[in-house]
C-alpha positions in Angstrom: -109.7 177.2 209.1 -108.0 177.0 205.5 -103.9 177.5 205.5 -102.6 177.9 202.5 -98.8 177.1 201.8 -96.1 175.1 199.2 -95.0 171.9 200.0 -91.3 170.3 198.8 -90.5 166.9 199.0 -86.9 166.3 197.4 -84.5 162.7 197.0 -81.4 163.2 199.3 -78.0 160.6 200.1 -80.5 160.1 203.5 -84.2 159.4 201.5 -86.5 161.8 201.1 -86.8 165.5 202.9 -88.9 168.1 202.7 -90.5 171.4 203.8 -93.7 173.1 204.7 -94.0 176.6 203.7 -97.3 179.1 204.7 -98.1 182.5 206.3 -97.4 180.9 209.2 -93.6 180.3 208.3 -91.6 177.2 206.8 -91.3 173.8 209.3 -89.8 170.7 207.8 -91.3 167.6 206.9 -90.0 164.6 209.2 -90.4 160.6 208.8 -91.5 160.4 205.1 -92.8 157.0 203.9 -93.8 156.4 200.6 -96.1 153.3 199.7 -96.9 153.0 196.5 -99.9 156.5 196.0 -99.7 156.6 199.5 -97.5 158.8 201.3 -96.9 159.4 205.0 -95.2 162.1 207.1 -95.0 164.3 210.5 -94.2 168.1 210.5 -93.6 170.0 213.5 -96.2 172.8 214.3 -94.5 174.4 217.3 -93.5 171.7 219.4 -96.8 169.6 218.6 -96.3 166.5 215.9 -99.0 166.8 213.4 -98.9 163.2 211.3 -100.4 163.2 207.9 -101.7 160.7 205.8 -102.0 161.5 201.7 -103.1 159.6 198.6 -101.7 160.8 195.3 -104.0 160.9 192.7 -103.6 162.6 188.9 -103.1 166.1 190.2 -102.8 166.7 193.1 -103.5 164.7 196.7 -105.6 164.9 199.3 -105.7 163.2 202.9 -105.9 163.5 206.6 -104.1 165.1 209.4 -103.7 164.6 213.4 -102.7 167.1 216.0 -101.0 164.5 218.3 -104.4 162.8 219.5 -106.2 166.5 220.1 -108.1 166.5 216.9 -107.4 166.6 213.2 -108.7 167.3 210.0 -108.7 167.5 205.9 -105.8 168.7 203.8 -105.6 168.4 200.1 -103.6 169.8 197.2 -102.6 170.5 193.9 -99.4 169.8 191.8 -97.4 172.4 190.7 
């Protein structure tokens, strides 16, 4: 299954926040860590934690994703 959607990460006076948008709606983007091309954060599908794992590269990212222990998979993207 592909999903398709923008993904914001801003500064804020409390670190960094951010938001998921797809078809599927717009969740927010919980426990961000950055370390150094490596970036780390949860977002909330519905009650379920999904934690991702990216690498930054030149244009874009690409990583891993786990749905709270029942399985995971691939995401990657490009900058915009």
């Amino acid at each position: 299954m592909q999903l398709f959607g923008t993904m914001t990460i801003e500064n804020s006076d409390n670190g960094l926040t951010g938001s998921v948008d797809t078809d599927m709606g717009v969740t927010s983007v919980s426990n961000i860590v950055v370390e150094g091309a490596e970036m780390k954060f949860n977002v909330d599908a519905e009650g379920m934690v999904v934690a991702f794992q990216v690498v930054f590269e030149d244009d874009g990212f690409s990583g891993q994703f786990d749905l709270s222990g029942l399985g995971g998979g691939t995401i990657s993207g490009t900058k915009r």
